[in-house]
C-alpha positions as CSV (number, residue, x, y, z in Angstrom):
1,X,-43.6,3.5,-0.1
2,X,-39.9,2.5,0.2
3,X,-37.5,4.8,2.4
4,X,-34.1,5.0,1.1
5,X,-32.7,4.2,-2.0
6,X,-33.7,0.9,-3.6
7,X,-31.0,-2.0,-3.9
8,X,-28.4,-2.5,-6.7
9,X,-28.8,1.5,-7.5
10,X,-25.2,3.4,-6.9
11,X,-26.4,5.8,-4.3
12,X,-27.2,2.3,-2.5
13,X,-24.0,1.1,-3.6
14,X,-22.2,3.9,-1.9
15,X,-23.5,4.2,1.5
16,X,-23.1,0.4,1.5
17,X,-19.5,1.2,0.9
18,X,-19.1,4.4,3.1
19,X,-21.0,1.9,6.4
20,X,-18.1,-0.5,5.8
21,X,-15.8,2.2,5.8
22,X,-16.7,3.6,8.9
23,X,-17.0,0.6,10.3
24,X,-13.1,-0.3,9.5
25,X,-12.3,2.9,10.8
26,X,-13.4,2.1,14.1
27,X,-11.3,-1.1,14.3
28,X,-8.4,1.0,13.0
29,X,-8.2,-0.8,9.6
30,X,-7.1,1.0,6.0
31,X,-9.4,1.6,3.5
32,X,-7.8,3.6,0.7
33,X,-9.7,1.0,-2.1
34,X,-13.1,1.8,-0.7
35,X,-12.4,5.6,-0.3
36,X,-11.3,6.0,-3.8
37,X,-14.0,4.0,-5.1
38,X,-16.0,7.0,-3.0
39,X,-13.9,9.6,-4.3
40,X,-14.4,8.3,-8.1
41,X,-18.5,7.6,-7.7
42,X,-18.5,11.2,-6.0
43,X,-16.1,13.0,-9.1
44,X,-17.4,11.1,-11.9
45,X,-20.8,9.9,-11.5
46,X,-22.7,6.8,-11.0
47,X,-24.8,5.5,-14.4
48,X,-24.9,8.8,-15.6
49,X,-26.9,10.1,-12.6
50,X,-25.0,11.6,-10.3
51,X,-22.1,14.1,-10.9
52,X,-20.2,17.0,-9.4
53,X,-18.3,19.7,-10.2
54,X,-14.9,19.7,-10.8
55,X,-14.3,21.7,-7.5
56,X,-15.0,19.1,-5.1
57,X,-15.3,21.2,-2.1
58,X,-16.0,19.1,1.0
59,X,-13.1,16.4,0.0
60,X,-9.8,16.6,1.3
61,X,-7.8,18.1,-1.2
62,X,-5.8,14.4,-1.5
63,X,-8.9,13.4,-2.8
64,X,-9.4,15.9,-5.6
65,X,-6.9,14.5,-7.4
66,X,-6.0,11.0,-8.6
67,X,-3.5,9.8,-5.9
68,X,-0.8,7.0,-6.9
69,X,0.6,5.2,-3.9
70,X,3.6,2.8,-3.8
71,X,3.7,0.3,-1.4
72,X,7.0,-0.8,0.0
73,X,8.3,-3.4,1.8
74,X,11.3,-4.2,4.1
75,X,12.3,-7.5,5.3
76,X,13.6,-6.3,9.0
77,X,16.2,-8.0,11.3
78,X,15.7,-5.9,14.6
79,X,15.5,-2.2,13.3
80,X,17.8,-3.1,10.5
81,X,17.9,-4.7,7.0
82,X,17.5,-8.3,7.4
83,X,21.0,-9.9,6.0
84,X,18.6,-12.5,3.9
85,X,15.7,-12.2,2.6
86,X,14.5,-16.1,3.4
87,X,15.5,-15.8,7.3
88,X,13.0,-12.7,7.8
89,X,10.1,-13.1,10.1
90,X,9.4,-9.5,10.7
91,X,9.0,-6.6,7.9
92,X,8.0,-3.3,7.5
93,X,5.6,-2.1,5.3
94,X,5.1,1.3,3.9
95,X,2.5,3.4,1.4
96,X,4.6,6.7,-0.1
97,X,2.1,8.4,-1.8
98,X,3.3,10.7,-5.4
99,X,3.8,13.7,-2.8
100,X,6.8,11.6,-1.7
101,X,4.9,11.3,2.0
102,X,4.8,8.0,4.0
103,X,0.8,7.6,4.6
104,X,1.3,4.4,6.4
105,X,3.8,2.6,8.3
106,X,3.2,-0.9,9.5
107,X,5.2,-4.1,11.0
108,X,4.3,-7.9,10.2
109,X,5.5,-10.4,12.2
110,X,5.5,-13.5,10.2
111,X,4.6,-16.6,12.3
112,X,7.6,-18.5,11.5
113,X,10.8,-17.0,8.7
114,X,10.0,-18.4,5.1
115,X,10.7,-16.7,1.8
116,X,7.8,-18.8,0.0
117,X,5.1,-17.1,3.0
118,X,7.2,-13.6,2.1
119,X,6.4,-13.3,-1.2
120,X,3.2,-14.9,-0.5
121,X,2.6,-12.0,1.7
122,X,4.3,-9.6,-1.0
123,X,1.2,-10.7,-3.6
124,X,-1.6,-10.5,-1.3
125,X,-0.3,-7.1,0.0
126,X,0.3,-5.9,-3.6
127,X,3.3,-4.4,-2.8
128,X,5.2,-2.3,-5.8
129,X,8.7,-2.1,-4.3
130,X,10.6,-4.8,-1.9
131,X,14.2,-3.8,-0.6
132,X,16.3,-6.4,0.8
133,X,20.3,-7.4,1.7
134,X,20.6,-10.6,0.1
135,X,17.8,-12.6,-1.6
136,X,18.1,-15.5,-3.9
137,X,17.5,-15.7,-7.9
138,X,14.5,-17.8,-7.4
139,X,12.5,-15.3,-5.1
140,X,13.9,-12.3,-7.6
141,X,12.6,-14.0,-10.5
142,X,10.0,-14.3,-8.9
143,X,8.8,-11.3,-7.4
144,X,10.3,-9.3,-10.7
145,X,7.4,-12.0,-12.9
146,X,5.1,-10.4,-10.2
147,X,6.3,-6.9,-11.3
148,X,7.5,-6.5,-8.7
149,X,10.7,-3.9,-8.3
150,X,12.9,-5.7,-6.0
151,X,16.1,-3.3,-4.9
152,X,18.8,-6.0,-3.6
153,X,22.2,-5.4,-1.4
154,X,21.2,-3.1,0.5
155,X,22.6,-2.5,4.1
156,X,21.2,-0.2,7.4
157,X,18.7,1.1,9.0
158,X,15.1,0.7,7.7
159,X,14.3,4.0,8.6
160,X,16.9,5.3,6.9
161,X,16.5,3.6,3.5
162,X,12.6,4.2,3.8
163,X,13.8,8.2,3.7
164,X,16.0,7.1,0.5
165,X,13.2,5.0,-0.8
166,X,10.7,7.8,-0.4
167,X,12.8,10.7,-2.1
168,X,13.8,8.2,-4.5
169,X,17.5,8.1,-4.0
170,X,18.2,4.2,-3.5
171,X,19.7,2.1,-5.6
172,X,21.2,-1.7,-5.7
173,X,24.2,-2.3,-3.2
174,X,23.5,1.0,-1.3
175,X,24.8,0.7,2.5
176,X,23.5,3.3,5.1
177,X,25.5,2.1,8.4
């Protein structure tokens, strides 16, 4: 008699995913991709086996909805804008979820300032929204053929265009100082 549930089925799959999770968690790594996947296997079912209600009591109420996040980045110079976007070896990178809160807020230091490992790091990181001073038509072309939204000559304090960003109030050539 096997114990547990047998390989390949989606209960399997799901405590496979919910072990990882946890063990992220320890290390202090995000996991929003494996706890939606959670969330959706728990709201809509697996194979047509496994369902609940449509109060999901026991999830956070985040959960019982379908949450979109937008994930922003800053090229930072110090605790500022950086003046190009090529010469940035530090930026900040925040989630704002559709309740207009900041989830997450994280700083990358880049090894060394390049705009070719930015917007490398701009794919990987899927972010939706980049805000920069200056930044040239190459990289813009680029990162809007991306999709990208790239919001360009803007000036001051990251923390204070993140607030701008996050009620949605900034717009090209904007300068906080």
């Amino acid at each position: 008699m096997q114990k547990g549930f047998p390989p390949g089925s989606p209960f399997r799959k799901l405590l496979d995913v919910a072990e990882k999770l946890r063990d992220g968690d320890r290390l202090g790594y995000p996991h929003t991709r494996a706890r939606k996947y959670i969330v959706g296997v728990l709201c809509r079912g697996s194979g047509g086996r496994f369902y609940c209600k449509k109060e999901t009591t026991g999830l956070p109420a985040e959960a019982k909805e379908t949450i979109k996040m937008r994930k922003v980045l800053i090229p930072l110079l110090g605790d500022d804008v950086a003046p190009r976007f090529d010469l940035a070896a530090e930026v900040l990178v925040a989630v704002i979820d559709d309740k207009k809160r900041v989830t997450e807020e994280r700083t990358i230091i880049l090894p060394q300032a390049s705009a070719e490992a930015l917007c490398n790091l701009i794919v990987t990181e899927k972010v939706d929204q980049v805000i920069c001073c200056a930044i040239e038509e190459e990289y813009f072309q680029y990162l809007t053929w991306k999709n990208v939204k790239v919001i360009d000559s803007v000036m001051g304090s990251s923390h204070e265009i993140l607030e701008k960003v996050r009620i949605g109030k900034l717009c090209n050539g904007d300068a906080l100082l």
